[in-house]
Each structure stands twice: as structure tokens, then as C-alpha cells.
N, C-alpha and C positions, 0 to 999 in steps of 0.2 A: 545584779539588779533584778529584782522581782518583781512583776506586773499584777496589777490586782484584776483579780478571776471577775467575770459576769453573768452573774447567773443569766442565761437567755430568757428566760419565763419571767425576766423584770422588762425585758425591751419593746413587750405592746403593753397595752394597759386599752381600757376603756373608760370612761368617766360619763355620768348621764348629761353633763352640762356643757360635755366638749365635745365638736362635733355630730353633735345628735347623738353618743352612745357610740357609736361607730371604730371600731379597732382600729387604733393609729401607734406611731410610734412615741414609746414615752419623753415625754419632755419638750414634744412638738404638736403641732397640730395637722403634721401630715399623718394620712389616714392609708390602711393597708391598700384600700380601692385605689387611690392618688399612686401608689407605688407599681399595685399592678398595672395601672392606667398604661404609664410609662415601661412599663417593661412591656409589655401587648404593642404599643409603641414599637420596638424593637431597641432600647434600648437596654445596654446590659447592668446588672448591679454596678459594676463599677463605674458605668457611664452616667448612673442614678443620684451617686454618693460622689460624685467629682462636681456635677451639673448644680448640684443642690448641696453646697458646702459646710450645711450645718451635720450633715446626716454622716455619721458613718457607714462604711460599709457594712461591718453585724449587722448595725439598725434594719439597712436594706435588706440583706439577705434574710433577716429575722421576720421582716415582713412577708416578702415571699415563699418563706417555709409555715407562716399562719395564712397564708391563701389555700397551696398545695394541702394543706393539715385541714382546711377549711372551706373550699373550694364552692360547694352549693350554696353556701351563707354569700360568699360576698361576690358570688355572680348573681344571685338573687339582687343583692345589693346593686349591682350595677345596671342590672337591668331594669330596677324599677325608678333609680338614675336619670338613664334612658330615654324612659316612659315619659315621666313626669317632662325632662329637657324635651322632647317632642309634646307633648301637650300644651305646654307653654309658645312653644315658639307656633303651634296650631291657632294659637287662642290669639293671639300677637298678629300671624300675620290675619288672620276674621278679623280683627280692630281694626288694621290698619287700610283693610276692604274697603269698610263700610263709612270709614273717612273719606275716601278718596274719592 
């Protein structure tokens, strides 16, 4: 029985229209940041690709070897993430002041 080969350089992909541009895994909409998220987490690849049943484990690992390969790109990314999720929730709770 012979298993067909996968190139790894096919398992991210970016697209301008999905998820903002933003490295994810091909054929889904999870994003490398979403994978690191959860591994920062402390969960493991395996625990990633069991939890979220469409992903395999390549997929996962393939994502965290384009963090590791990529690491200032998509901590930038996260931290401006971050940024913006505190900005927000700034601006939210000022509205919800001047209600009250």
C-alpha cells in the first residue's frame, strides 16, 4: 500500500480575501496566529489536531514550523491583535460610562 507524498509548502496558503491575508492552514480558515494562540495555551500539537477534528496533525505542526520560520511576522501580528482587542474593549467600557 502506498500513501501519497505532501508537499508541506502546500499546507499554508494565504489568500487576500480570507482572513485578511493572514497565514492559515490550507482548506480552512484557521490561521497560524489561532494555532499559536493555542499552543502558547500550553496545549500540544496533538492536543490541537484531536480538540479541532478537521485539522490534522501536519497541518498543525506545519503551522508551527511557519511561526518558528516566521516568528517577528506573526508576533507583530498578534500583538497588534492585542492592541486593537484593548482599544476596543477601552472605547466600550468610555460608552458604557457615560450611559450610566
Amino acid at each position: 500500500m502506498t500513501t501519497a507524498t505532501i508537499d508541506i509548502g502546500t499546507l499554508i496558503v494565504r489568500t487576500p480575501d480570507i482572513r485578511g491575508g493572514r497565514p492559515r492552514i490550507a482548506g480552512t480558515g484557521v490561521t497560524v496566529q489561532r494555532i499559536v494562540g493555542w499552543y502558547k495555551l500550553g496545549l500540544t500539537p496533538e492536543e490541537i489536531a484531536s480538540e479541532f477534528g478537521h485539522l490534522a496533525l501536519a497541518q498543525v505542526h506545519a503551522a508551527l514550523a511557519y511561526y518558528h520560520a516566521n516568528r517577528e511576522e506573526i508576533e507583530s501580528a498578534i500583538a497588534a491583535e492585542n492592541a486593537e482587542a484593548a482599544r476596543l474593549t477601552q472605547q466600550h467600557c468610555q460608552s458604557v460610562g457615560a450611559v450610566a
